[in-house]
PDB file of N, CA, C and O in Angstrom:
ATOM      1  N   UNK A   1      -8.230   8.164 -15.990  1.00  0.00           N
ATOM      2  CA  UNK A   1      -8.163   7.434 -14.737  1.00  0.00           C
ATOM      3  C   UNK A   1      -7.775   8.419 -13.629  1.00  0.00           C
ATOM      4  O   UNK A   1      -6.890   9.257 -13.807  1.00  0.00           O
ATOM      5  N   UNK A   2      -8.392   8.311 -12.588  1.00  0.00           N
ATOM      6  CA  UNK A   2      -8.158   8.992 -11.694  1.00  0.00           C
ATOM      7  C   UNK A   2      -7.092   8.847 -10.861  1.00  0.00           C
ATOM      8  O   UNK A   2      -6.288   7.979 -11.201  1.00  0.00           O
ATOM      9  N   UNK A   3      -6.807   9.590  -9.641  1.00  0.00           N
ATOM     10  CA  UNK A   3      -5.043   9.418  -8.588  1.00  0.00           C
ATOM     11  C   UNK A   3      -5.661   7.737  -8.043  1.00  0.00           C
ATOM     12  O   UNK A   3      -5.120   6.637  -7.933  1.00  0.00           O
ATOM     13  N   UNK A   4      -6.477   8.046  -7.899  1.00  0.00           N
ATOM     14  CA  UNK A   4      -7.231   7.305  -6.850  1.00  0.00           C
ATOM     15  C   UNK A   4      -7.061   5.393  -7.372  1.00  0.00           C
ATOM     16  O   UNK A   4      -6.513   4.428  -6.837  1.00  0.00           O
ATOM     17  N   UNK A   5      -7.760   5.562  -8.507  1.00  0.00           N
ATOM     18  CA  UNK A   5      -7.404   4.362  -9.016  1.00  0.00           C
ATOM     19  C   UNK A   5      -6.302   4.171  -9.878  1.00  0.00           C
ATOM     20  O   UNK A   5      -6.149   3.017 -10.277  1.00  0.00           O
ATOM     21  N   UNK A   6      -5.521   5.001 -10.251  1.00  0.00           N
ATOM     22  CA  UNK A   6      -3.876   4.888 -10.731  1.00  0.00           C
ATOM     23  C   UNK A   6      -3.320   4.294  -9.324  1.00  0.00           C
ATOM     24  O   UNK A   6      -2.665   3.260  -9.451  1.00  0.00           O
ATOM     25  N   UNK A   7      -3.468   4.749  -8.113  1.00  0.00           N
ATOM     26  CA  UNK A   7      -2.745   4.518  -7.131  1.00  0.00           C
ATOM     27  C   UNK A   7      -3.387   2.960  -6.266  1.00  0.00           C
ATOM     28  O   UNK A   7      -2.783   2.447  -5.325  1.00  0.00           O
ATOM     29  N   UNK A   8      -4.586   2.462  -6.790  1.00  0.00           N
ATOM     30  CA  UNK A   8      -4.652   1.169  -6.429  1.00  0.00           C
ATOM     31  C   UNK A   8      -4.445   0.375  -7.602  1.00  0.00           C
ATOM     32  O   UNK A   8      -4.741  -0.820  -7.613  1.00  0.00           O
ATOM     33  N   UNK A   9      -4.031   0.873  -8.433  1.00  0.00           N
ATOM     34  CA  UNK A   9      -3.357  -0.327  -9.822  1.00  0.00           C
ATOM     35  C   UNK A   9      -2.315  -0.402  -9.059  1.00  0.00           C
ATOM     36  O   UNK A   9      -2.211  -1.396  -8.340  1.00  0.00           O
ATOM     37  N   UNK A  10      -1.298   0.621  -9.028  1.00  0.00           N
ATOM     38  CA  UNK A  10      -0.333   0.524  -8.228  1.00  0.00           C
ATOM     39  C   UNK A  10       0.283  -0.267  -7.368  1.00  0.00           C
ATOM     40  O   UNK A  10       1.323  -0.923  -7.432  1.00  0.00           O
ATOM     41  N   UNK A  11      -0.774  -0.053  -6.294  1.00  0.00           N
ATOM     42  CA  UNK A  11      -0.707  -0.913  -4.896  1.00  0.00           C
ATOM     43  C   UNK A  11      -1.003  -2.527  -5.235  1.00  0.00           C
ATOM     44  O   UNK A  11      -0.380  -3.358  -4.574  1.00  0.00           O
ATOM     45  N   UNK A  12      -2.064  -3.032  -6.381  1.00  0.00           N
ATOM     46  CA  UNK A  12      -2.107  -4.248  -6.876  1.00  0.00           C
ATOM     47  C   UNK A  12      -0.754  -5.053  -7.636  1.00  0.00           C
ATOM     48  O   UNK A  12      -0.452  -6.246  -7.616  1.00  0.00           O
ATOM     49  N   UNK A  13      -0.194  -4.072  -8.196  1.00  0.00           N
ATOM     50  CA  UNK A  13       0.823  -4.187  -9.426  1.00  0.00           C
ATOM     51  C   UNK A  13       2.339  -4.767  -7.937  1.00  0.00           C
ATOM     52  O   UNK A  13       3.324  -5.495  -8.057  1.00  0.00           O
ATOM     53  N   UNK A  14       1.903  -4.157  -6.991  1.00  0.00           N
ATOM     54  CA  UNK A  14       3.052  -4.456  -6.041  1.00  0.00           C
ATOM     55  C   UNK A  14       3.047  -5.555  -4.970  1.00  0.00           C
ATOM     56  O   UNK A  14       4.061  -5.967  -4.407  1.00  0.00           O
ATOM     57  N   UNK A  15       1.454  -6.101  -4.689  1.00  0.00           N
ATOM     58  CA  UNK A  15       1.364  -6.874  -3.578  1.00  0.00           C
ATOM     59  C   UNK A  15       2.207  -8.483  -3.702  1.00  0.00           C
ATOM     60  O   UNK A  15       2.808  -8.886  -4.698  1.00  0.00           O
ATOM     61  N   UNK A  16       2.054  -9.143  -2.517  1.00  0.00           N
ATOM     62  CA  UNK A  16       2.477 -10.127  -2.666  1.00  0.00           C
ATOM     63  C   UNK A  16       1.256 -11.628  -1.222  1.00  0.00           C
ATOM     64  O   UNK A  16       0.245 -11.536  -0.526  1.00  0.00           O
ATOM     65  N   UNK A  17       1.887 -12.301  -1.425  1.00  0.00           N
ATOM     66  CA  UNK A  17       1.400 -12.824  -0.844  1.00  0.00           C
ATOM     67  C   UNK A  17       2.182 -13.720   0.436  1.00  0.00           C
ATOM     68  O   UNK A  17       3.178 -14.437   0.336  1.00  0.00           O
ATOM     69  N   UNK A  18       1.492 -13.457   1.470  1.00  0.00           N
ATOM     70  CA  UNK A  18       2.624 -14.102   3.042  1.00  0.00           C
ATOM     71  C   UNK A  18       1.536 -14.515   4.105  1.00  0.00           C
ATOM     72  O   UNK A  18       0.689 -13.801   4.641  1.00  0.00           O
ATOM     73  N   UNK A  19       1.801 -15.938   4.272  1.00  0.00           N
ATOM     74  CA  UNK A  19       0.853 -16.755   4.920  1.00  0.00           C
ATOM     75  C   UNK A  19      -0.832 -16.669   4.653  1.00  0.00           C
ATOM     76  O   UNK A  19      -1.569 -16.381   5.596  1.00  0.00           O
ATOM     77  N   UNK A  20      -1.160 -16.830   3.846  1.00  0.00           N
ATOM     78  CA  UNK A  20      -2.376 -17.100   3.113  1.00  0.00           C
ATOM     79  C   UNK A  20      -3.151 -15.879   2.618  1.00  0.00           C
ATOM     80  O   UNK A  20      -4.346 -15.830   2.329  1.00  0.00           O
ATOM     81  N   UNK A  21      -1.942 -14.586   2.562  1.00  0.00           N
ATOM     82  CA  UNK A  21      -2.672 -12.855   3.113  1.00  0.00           C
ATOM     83  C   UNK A  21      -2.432 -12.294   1.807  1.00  0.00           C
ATOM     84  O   UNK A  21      -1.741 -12.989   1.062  1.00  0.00           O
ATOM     85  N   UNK A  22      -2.902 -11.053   1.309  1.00  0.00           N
ATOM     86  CA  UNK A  22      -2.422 -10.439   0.599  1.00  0.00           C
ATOM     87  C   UNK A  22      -1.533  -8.956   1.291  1.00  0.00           C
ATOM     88  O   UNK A  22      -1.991  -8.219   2.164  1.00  0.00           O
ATOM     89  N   UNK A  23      -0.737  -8.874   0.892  1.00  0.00           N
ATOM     90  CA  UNK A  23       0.238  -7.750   1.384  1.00  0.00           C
ATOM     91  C   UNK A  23       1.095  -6.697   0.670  1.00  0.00           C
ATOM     92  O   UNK A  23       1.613  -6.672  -0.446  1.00  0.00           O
ATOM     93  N   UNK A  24       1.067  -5.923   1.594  1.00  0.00           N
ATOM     94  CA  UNK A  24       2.134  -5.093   0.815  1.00  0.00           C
ATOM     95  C   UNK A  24       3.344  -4.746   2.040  1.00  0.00           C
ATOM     96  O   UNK A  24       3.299  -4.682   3.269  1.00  0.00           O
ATOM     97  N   UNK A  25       4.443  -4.560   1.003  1.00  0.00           N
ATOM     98  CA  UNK A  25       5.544  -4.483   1.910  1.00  0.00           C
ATOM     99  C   UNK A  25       5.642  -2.777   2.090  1.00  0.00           C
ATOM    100  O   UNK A  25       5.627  -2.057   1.092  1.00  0.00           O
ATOM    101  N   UNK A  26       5.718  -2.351   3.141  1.00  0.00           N
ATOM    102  CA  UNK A  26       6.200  -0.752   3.838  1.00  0.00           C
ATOM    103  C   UNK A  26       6.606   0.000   3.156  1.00  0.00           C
ATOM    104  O   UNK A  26       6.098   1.094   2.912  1.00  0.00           O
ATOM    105  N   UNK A  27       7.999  -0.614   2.543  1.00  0.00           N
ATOM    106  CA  UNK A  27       8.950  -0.428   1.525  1.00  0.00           C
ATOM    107  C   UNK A  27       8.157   0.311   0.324  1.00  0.00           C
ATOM    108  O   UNK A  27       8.555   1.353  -0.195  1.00  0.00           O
ATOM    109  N   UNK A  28       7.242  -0.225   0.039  1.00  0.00           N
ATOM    110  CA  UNK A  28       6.538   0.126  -0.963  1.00  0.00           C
ATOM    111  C   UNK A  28       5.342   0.965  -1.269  1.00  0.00           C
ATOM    112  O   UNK A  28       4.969   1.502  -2.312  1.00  0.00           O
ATOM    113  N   UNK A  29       4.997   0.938  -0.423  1.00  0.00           N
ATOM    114  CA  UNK A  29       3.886   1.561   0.262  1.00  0.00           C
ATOM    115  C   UNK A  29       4.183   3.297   0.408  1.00  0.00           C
ATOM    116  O   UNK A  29       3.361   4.212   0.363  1.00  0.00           O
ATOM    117  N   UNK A  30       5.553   3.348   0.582  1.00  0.00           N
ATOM    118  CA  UNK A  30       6.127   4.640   0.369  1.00  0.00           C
ATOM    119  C   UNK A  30       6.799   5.246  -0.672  1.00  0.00           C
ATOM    120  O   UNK A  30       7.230   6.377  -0.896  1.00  0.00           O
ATOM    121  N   UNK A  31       6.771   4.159  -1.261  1.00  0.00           N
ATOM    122  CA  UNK A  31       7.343   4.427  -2.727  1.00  0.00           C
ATOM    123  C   UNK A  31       6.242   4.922  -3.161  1.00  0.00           C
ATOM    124  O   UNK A  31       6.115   6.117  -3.429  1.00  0.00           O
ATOM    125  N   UNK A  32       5.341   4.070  -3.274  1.00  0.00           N
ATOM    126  CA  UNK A  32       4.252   4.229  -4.232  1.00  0.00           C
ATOM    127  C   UNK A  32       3.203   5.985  -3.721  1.00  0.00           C
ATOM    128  O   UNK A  32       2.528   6.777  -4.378  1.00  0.00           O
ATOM    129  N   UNK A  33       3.549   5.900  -2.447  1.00  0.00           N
ATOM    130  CA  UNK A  33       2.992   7.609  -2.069  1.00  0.00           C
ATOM    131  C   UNK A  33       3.845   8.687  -2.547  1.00  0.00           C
ATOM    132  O   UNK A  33       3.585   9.878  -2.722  1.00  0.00           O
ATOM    133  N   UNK A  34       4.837   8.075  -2.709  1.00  0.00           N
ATOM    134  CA  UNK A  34       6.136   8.843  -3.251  1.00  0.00           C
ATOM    135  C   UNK A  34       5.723   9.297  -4.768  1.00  0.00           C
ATOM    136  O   UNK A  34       5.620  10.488  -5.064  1.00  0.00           O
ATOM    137  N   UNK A  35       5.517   8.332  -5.616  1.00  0.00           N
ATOM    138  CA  UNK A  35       5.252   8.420  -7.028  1.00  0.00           C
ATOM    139  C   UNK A  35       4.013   8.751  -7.325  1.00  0.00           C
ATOM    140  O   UNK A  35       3.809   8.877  -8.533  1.00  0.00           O
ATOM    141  N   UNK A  36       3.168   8.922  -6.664  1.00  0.00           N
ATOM    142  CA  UNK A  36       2.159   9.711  -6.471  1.00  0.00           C
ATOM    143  C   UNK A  36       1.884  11.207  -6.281  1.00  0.00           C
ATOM    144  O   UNK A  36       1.190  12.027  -6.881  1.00  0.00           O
ATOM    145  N   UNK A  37       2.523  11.237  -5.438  1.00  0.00           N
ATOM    146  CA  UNK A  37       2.329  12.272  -4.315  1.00  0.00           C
ATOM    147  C   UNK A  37       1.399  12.469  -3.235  1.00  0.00           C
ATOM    148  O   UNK A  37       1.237  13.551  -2.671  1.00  0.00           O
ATOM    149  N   UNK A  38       0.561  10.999  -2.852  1.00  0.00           N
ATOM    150  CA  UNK A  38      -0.280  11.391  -1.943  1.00  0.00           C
ATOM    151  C   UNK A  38       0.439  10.512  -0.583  1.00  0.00           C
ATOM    152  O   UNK A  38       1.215   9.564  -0.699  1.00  0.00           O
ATOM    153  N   UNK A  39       0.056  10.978   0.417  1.00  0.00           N
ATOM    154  CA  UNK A  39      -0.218  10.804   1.389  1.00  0.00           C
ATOM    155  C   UNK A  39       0.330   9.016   1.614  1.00  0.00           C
ATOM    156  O   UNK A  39      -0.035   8.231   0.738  1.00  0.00           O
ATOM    157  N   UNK A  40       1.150   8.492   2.741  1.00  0.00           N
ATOM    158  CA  UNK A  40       1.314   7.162   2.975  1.00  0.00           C
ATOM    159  C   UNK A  40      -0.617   6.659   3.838  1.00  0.00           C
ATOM    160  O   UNK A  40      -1.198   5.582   3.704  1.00  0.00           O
ATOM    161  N   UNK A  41      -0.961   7.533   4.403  1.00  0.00           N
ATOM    162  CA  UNK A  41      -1.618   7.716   5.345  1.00  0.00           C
ATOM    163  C   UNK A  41      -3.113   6.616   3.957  1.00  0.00           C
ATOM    164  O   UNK A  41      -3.563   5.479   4.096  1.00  0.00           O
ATOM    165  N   UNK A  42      -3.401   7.668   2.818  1.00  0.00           N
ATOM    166  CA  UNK A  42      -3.854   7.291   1.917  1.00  0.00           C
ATOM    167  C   UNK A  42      -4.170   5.838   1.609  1.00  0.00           C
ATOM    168  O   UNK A  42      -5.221   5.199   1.562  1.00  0.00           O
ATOM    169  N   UNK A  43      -2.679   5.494   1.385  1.00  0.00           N
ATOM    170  CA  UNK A  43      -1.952   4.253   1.045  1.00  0.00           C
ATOM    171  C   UNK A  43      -2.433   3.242   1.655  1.00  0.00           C
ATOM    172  O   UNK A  43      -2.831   2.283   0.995  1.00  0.00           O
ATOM    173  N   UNK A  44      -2.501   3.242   3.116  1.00  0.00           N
ATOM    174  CA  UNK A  44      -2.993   2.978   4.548  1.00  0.00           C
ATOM    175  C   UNK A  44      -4.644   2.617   3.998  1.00  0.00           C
ATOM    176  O   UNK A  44      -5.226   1.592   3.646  1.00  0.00           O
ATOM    177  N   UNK A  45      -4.974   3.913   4.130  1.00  0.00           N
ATOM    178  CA  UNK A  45      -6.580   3.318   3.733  1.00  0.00           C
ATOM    179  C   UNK A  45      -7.146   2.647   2.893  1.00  0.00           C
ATOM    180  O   UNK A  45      -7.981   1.773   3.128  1.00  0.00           O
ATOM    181  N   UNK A  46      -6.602   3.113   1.442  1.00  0.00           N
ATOM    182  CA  UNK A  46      -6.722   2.225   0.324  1.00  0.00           C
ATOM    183  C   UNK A  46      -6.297   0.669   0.358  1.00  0.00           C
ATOM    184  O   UNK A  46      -6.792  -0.195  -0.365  1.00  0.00           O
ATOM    185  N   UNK A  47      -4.991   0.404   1.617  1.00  0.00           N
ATOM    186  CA  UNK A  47      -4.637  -1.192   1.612  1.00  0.00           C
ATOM    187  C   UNK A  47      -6.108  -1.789   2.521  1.00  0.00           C
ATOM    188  O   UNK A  47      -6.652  -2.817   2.119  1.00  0.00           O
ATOM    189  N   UNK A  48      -6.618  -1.102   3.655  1.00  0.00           N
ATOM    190  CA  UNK A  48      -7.185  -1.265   4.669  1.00  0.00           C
ATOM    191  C   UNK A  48      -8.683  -1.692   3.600  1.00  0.00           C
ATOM    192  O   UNK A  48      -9.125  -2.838   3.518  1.00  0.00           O
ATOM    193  N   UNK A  49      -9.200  -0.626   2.952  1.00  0.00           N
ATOM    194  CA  UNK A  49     -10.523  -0.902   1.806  1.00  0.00           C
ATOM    195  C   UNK A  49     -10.180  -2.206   1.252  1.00  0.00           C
ATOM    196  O   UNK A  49     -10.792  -3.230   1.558  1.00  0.00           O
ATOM    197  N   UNK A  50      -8.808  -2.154   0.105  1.00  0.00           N
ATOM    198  CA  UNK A  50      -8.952  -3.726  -0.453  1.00  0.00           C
ATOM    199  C   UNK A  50      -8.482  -4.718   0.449  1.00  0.00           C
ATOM    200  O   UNK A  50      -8.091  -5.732  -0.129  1.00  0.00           O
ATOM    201  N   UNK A  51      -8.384  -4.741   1.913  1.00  0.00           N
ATOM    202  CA  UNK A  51      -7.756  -6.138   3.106  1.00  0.00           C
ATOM    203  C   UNK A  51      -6.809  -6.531   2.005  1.00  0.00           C
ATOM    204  O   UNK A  51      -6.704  -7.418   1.158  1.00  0.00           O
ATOM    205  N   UNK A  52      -6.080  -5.312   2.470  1.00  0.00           N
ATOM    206  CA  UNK A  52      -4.061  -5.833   2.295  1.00  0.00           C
ATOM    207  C   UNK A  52      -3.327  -5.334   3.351  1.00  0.00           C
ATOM    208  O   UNK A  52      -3.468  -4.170   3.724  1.00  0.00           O
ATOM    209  N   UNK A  53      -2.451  -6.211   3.940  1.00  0.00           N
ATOM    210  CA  UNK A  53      -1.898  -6.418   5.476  1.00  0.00           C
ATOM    211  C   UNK A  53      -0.933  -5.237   4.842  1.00  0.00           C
ATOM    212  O   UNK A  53      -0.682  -5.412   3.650  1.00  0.00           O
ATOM    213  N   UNK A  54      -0.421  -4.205   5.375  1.00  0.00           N
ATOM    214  CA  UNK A  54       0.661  -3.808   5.174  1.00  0.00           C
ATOM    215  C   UNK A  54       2.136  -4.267   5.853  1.00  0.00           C
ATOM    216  O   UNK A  54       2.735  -3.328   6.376  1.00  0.00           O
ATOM    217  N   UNK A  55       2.799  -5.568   5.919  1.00  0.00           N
ATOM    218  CA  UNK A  55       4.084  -5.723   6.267  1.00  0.00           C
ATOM    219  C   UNK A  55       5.206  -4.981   5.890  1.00  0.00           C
ATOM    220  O   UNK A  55       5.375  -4.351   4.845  1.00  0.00           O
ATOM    221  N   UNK A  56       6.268  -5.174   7.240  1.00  0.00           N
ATOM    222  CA  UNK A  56       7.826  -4.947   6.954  1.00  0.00           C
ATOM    223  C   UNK A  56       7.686  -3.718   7.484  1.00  0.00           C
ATOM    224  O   UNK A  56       8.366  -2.939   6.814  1.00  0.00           O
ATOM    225  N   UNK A  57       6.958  -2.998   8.639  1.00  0.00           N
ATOM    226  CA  UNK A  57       6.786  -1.459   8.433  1.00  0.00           C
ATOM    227  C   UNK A  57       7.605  -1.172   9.659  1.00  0.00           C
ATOM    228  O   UNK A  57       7.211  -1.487  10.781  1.00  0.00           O
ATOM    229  N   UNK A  58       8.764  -0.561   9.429  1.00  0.00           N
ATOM    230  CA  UNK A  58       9.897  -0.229  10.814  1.00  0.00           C
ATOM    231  C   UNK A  58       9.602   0.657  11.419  1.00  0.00           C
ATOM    232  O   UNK A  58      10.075   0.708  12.554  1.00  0.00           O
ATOM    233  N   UNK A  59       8.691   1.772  10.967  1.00  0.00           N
ATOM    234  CA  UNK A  59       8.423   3.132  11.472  1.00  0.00           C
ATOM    235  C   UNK A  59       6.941   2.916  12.841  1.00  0.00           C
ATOM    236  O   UNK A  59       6.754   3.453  13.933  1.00  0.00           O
ATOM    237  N   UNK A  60       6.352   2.124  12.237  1.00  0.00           N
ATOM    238  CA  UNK A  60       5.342   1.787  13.499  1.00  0.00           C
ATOM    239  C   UNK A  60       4.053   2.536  12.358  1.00  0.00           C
ATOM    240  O   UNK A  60       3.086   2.673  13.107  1.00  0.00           O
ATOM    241  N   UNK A  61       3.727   2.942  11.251  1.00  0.00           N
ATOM    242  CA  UNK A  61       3.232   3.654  10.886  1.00  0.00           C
ATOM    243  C   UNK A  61       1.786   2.739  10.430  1.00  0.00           C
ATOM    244  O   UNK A  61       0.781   3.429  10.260  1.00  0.00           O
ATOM    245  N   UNK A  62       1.685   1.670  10.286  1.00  0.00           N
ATOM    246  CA  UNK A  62       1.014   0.552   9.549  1.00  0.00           C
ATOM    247  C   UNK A  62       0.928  -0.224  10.790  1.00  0.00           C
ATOM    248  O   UNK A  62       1.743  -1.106  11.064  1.00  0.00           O
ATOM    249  N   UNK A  63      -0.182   0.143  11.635  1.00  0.00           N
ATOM    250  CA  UNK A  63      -0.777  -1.358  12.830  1.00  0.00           C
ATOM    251  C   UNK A  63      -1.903  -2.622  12.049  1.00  0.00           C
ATOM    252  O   UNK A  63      -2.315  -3.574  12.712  1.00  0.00           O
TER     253      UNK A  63
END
């Protein structure tokens, strides 16, 4: 398995759901680049490909 799809099991294994959306919380989103090692930026795109809202994001990093 590749980073690529290790890191959207990942991002699946973590989402949740908030007002009819699928999401991921910030929080996690950096974790999970963390345990990776790639890129939040990544993270970002890969939520953006499967339409997952990224919430909770304090840094401004996730519009």
């Amino acid at each position: 398995m590749s980073t690529r799809e290790e890191v959207i099991v990942a991002i699946n294994a973590a989402v949740g759901e908030r007002e009819g959306r699928t999401t991921l919380r910030c929080p996690d989103a950096f974790r999970i680049a963390g345990e990776f090692s790639v890129g939040v930026g990544l993270i970002g795109n890969l939520c953006n490909e499967l339409h997952i809202k990224i919430v909770q994001c304090q840094l401004g990093c996730f519009k």
